[in-house]
Rosetta silent file (secondary structure, phi, psi, omega in degrees, C-alpha in Angstrom):
SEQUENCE: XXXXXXXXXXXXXXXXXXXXXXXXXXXXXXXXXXXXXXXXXXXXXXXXXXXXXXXXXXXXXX
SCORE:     score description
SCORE:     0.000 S_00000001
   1 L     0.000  -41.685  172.921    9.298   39.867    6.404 S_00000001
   2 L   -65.130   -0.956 -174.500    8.192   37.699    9.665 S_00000001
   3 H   -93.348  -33.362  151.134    5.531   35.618    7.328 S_00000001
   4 H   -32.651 -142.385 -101.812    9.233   34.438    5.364 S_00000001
   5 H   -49.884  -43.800  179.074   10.598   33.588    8.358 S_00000001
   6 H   -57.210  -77.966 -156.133    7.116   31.424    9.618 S_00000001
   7 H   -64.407  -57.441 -175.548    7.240   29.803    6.251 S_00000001
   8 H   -37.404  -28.450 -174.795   10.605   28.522    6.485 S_00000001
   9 H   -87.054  -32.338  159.935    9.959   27.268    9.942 S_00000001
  10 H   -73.784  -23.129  143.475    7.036   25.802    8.509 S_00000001
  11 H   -10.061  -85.473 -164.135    8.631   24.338    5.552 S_00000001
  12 H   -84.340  -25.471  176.110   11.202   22.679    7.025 S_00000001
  13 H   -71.124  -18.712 -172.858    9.289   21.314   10.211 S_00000001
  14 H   -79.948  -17.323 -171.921    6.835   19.634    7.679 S_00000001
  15 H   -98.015    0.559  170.085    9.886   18.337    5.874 S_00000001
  16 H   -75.417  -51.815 -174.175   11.265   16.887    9.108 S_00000001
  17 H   -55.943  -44.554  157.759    8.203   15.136    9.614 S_00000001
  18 H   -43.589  -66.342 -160.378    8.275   13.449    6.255 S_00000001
  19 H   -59.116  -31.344 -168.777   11.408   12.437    6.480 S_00000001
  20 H   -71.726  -34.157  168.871   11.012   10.983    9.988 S_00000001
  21 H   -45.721  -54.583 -179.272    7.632    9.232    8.850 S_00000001
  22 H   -44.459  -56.244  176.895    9.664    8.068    6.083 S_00000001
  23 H   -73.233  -37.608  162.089   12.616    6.589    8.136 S_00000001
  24 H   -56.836  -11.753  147.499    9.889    4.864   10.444 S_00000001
  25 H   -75.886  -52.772 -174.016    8.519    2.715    7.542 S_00000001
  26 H   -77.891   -8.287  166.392   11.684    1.883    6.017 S_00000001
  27 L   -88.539  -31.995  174.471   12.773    0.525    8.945 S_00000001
  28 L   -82.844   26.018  177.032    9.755   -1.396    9.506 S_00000001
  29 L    87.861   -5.978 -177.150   10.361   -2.810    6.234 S_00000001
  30 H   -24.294  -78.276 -140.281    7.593   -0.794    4.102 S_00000001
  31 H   -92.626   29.330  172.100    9.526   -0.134    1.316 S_00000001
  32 H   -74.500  -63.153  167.161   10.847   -4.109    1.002 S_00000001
  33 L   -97.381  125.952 -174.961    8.963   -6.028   -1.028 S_00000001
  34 L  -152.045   22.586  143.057    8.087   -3.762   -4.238 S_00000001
  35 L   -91.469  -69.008 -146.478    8.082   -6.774   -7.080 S_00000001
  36 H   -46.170  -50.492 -179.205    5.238   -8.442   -5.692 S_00000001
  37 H   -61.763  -19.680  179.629    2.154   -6.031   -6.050 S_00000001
  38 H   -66.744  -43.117 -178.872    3.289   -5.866   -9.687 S_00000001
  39 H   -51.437  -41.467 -158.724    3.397   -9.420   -9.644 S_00000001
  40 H   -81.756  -18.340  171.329    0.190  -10.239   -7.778 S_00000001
  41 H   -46.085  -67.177 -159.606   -1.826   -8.423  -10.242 S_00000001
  42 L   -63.221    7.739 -164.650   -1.013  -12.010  -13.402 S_00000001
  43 L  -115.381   -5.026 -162.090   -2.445  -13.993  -10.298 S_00000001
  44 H   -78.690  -29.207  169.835   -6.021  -12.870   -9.719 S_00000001
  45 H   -45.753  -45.776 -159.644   -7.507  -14.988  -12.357 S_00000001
  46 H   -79.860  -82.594 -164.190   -6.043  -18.398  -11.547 S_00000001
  47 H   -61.854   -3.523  155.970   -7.879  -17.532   -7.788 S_00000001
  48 H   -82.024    0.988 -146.958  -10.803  -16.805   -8.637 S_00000001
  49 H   -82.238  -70.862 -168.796  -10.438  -19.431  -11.069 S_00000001
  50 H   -65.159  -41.556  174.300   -9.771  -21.853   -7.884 S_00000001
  51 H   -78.268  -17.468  162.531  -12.838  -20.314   -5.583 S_00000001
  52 H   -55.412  -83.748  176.610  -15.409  -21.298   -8.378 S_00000001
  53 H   -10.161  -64.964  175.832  -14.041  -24.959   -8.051 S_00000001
  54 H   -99.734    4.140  144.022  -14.480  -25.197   -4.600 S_00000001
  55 L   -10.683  123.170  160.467  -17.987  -23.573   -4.180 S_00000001
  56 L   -70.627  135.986  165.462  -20.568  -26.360   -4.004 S_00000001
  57 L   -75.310  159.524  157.185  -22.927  -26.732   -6.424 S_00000001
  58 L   -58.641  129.393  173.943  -26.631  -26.499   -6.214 S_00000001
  59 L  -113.564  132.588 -178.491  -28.730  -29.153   -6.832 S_00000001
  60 L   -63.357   16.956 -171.449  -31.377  -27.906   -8.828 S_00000001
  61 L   -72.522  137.396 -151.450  -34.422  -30.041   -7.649 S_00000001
  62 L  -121.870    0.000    0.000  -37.916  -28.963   -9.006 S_00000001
């Protein structure tokens, strides 16, 4: 009957901790922007697209 009682206390201090982690991030904005990584994904082409361009070429002299 005292390892019930341990797990409850352990339970719920781990769920305190969460939540408090939890409330520290959402205040520091964490959870704000959440379109963008979906978004940022349709963009990786066009840059690397853009870092070939400016790369210099080689000149090939033999």
């Amino acid at each position: 009957m005292e390892i019930l009682y341990l797990m409850i206390v352990c339970s719920v201090s781990l769920a305190v901790i969460f939540l408090v982690i939890f409330i520290i991030g959402a205040r520091k904005g964490q959870f704000e922007d959440d379109e963008s990584p979906a978004v940022r994904i349709l963009f990786d082409d066009e840059v690397k697209d853009e870092e070939k361009e400016i790369t210099p070429e080689k000149d090939n002299k033999e």
